[in-house]
TORPAZA-361838 format. One record per residue (C-alpha): x, z, y; residue number from 1; residue in one letter. Coordinates in steps of 0.001 Angstrom, whole numbers. Each point is the difference from the previous one (the first is absolute). Layout:
<pts>
<pt east="X" up="Z" north="Y" i="NUM" aa="a"/>
...
</pts>
This chain:
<pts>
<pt east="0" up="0" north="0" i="1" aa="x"/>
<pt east="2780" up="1002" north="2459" i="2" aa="x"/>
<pt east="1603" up="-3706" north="-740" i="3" aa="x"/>
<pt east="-3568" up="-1497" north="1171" i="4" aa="x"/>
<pt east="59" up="2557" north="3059" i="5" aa="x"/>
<pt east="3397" up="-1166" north="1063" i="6" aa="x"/>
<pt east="-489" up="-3953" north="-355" i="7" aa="x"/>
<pt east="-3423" up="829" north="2710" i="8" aa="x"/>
<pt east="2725" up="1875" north="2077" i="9" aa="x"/>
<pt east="2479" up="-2596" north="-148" i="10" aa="x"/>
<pt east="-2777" up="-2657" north="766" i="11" aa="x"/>
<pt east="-1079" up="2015" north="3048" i="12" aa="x"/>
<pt east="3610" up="-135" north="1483" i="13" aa="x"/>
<pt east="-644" up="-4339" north="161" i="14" aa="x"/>
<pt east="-2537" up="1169" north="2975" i="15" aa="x"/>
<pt east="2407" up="1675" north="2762" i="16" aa="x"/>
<pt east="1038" up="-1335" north="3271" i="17" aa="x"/>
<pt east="1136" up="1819" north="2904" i="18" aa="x"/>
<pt east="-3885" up="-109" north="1676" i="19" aa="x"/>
<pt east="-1299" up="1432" north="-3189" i="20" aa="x"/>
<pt east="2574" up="2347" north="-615" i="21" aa="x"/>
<pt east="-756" up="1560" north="3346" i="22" aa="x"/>
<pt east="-3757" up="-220" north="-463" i="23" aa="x"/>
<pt east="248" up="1580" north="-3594" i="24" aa="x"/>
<pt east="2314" up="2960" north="1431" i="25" aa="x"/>
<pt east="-2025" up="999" north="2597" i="26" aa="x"/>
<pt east="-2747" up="-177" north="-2491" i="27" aa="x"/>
<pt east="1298" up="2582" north="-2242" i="28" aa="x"/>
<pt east="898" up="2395" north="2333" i="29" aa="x"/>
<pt east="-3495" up="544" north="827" i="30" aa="x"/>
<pt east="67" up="1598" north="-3325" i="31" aa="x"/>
<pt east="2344" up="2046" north="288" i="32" aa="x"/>
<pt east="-480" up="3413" north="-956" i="33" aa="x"/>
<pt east="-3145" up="-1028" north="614" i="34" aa="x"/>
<pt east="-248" up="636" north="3645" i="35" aa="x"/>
<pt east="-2544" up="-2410" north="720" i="36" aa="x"/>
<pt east="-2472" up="1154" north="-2057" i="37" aa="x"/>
<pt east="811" up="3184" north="1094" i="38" aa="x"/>
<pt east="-334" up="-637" north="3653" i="39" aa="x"/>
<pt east="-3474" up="-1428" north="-866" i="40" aa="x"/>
<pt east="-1389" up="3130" north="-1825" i="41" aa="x"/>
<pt east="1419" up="1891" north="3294" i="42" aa="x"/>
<pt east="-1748" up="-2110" north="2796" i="43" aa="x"/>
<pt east="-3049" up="-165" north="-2654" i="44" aa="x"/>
<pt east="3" up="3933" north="-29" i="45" aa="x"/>
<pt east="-63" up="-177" north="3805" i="46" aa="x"/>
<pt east="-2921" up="-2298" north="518" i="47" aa="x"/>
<pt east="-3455" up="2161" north="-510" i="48" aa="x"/>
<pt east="-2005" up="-2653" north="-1799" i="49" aa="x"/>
<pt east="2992" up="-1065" north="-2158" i="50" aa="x"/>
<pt east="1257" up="3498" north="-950" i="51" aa="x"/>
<pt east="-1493" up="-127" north="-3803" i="52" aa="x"/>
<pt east="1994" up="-3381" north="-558" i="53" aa="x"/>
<pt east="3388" up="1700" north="1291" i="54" aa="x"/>
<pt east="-292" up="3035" north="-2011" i="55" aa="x"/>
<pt east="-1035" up="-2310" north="-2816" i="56" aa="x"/>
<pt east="3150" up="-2185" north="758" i="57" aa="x"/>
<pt east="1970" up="3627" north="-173" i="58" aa="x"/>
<pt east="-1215" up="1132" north="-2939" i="59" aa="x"/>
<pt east="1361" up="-3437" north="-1796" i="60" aa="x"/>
<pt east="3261" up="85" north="1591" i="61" aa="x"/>
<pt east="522" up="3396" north="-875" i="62" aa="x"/>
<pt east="-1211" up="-628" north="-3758" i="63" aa="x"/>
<pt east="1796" up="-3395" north="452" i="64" aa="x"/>
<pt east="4082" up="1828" north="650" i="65" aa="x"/>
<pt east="-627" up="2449" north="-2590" i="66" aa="x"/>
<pt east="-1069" up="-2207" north="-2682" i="67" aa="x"/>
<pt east="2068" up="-3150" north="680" i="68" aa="x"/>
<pt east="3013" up="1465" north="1612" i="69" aa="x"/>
<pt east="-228" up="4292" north="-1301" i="70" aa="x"/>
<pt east="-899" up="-1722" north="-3564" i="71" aa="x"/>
<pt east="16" up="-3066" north="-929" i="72" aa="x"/>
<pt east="3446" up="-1869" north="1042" i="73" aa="x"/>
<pt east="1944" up="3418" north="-1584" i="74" aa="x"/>
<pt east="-1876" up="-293" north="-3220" i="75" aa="x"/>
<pt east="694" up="-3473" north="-132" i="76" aa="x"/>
<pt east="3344" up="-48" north="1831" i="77" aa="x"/>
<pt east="176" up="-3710" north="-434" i="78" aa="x"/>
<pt east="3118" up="-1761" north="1680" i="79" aa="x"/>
<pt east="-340" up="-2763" north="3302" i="80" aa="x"/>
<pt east="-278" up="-3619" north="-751" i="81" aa="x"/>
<pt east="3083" up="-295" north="1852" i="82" aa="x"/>
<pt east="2062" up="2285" north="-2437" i="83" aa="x"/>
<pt east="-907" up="-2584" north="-3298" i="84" aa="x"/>
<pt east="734" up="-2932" north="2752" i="85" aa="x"/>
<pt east="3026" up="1337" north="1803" i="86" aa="x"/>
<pt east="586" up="-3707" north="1195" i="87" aa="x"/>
<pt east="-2790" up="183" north="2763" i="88" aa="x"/>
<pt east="1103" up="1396" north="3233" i="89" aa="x"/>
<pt east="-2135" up="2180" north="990" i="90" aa="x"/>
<pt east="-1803" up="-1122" north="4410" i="91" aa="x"/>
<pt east="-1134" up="3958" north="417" i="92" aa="x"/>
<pt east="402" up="3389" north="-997" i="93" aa="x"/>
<pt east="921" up="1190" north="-3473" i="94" aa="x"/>
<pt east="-2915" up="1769" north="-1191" i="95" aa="x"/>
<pt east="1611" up="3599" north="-1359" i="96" aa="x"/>
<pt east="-3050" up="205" north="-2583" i="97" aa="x"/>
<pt east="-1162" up="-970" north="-3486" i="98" aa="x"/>
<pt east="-2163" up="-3315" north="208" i="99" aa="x"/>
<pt east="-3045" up="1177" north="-2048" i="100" aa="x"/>
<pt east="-2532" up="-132" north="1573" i="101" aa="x"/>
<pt east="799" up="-1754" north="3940" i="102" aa="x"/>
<pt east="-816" up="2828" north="2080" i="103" aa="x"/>
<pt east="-299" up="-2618" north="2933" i="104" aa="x"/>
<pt east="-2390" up="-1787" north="-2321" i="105" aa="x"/>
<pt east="-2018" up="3123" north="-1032" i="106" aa="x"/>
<pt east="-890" up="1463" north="3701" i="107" aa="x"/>
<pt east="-984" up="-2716" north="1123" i="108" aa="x"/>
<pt east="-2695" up="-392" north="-2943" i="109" aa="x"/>
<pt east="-880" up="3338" north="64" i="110" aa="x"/>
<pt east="-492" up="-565" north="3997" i="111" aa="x"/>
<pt east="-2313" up="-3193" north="-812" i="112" aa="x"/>
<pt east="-2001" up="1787" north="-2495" i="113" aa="x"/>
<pt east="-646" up="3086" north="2030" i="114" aa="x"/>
<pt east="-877" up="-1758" north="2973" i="115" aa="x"/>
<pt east="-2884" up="-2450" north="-2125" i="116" aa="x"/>
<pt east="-1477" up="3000" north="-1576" i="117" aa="x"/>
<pt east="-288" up="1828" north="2824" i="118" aa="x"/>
<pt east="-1896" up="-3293" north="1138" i="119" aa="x"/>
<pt east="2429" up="-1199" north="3048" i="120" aa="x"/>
<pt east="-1137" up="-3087" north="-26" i="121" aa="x"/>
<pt east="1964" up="-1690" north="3009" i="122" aa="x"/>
<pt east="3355" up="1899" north="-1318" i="123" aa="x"/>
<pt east="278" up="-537" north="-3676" i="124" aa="x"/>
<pt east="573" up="-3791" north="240" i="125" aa="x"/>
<pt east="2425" up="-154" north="2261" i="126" aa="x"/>
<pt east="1807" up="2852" north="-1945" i="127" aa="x"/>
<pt east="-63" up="-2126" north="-3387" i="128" aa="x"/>
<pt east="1522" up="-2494" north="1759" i="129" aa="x"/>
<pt east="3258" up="1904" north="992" i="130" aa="x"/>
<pt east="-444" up="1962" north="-3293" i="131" aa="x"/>
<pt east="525" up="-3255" north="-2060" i="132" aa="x"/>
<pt east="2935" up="-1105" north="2493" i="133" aa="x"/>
<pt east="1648" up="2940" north="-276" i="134" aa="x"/>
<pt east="43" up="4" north="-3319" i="135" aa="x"/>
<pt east="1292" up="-3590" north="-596" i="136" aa="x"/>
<pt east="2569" up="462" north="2760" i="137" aa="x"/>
<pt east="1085" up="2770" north="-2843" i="138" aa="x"/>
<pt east="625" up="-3160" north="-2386" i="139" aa="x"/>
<pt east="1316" up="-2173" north="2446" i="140" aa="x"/>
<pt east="2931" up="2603" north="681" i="141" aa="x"/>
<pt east="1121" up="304" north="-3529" i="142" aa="x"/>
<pt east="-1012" up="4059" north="173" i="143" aa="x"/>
<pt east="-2857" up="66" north="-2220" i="144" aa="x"/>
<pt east="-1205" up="-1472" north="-3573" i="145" aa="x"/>
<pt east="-3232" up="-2184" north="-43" i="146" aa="x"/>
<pt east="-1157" up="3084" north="-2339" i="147" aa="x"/>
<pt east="1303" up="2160" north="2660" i="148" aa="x"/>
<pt east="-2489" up="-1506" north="2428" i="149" aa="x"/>
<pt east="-2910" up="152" north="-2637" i="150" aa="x"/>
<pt east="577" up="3470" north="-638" i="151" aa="x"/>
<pt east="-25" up="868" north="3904" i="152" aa="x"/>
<pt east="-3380" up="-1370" north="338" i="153" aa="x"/>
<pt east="-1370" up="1913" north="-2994" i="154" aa="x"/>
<pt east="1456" up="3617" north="1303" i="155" aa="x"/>
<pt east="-1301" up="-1155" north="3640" i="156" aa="x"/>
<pt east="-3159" up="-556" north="-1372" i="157" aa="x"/>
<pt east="-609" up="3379" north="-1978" i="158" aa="x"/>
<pt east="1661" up="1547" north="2842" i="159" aa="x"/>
<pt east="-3195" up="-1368" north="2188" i="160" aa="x"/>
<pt east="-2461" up="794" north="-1785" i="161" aa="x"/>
<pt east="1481" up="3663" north="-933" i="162" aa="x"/>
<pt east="-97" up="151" north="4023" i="163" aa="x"/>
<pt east="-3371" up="-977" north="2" i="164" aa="x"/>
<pt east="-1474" up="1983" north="-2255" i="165" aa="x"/>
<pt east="1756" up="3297" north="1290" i="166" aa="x"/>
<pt east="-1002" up="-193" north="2996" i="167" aa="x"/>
<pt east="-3685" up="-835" north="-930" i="168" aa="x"/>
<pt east="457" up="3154" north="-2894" i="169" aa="x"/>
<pt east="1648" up="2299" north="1789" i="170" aa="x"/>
<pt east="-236" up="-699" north="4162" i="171" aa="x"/>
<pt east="-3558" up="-830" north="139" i="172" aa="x"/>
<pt east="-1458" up="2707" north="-2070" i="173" aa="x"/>
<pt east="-3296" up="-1203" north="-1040" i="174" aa="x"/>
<pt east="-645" up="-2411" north="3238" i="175" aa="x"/>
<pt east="-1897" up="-3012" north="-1449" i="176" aa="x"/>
<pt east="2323" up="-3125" north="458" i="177" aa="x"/>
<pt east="3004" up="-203" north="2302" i="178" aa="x"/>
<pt east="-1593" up="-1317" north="2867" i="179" aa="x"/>
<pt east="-1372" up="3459" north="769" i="180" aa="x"/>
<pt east="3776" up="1691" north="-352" i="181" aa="x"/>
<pt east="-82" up="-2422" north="3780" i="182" aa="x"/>
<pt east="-2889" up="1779" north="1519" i="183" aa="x"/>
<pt east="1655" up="3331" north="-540" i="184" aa="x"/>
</pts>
């Protein structure tokens, strides 16, 4: 499987050139450490009408770093694409982490899924968007596995829902739907 993984890799390289190099990088630092999602939950938190969707969008990135970053990636501990390829040179920063599962990848899923259930209609589009760019700019430079990616999205997407349903459970106590927790 890795074999399959690295022929996609090397396939991906055929598409760089200085524009999309730049494009791609600036890309996946919006991931990083997954600052824009977590500026979102923030000014989401500070909005009264849109307060349920940031603590929603909380909740996942909180259940998001401990599962995919506290968990996962140690109990995998599987090496970089770029340590079975050392012939790729590497256009930005050398992750320091296992690869399983992208943790870029993985908040920005669990960001996408919190923000449809808790029914932000205008945001959650826009945010699948980046989330899928994000995670093939991953790809693109050589610092995750296809599988890697795949993995991501599951985590992000258990990690939305587990936001979800918390905050439903647990913050709402007994209010009817979420569109009360608003009126509150």
């Amino acid at each position: 499987m890795m074999a399959i993984e690295i022929q996609i890799l090397d396939w991906l390289q055929k598409l760089h050139s200085p524009v999309g190099d730049m494009i791609m990088a600036w890309i996946t630092r919006l991931g990083d450490k997954g600052i824009l999602w977590i500026l979102l939950a923030v000014l989401l938190l500070c909005i009264p009408k849109t307060r349920k969707s940031g603590l929603i969008l909380m909740m996942a990135l909180c259940f998001n770093v401990v599962l995919c970053n506290g968990i996962l990636k140690n109990l995998f501990a599987r090496i970089r694409p770029f340590d079975v390829n050392p012939s790729v040179q590497l256009l930005i920063s050398r992750p320091k982490d296992f690869s399983f599962p992208s943790g870029h990848t993985a908040a920005s899923f669990a960001s996408v899924t919190a923000l449809y259930l808790a029914g932000e209609k205008k945001l959650w589009k826009p945010a699948l968007v980046v989330a899928v760019l994000i995670a093939f700019s991953r790809m693109y430079f050589y610092v995750h596995f296809p599988t890697d990616i795949l993995g991501g999205i599951i985590v992000g997407l258990c990690s939305g829902y587990l936001g979800y349903w918390i905050v439903k459970k647990y913050f709402l106590k007994g209010e009817s739907n979420l569109e009360d927790f608003d009126n509150n």
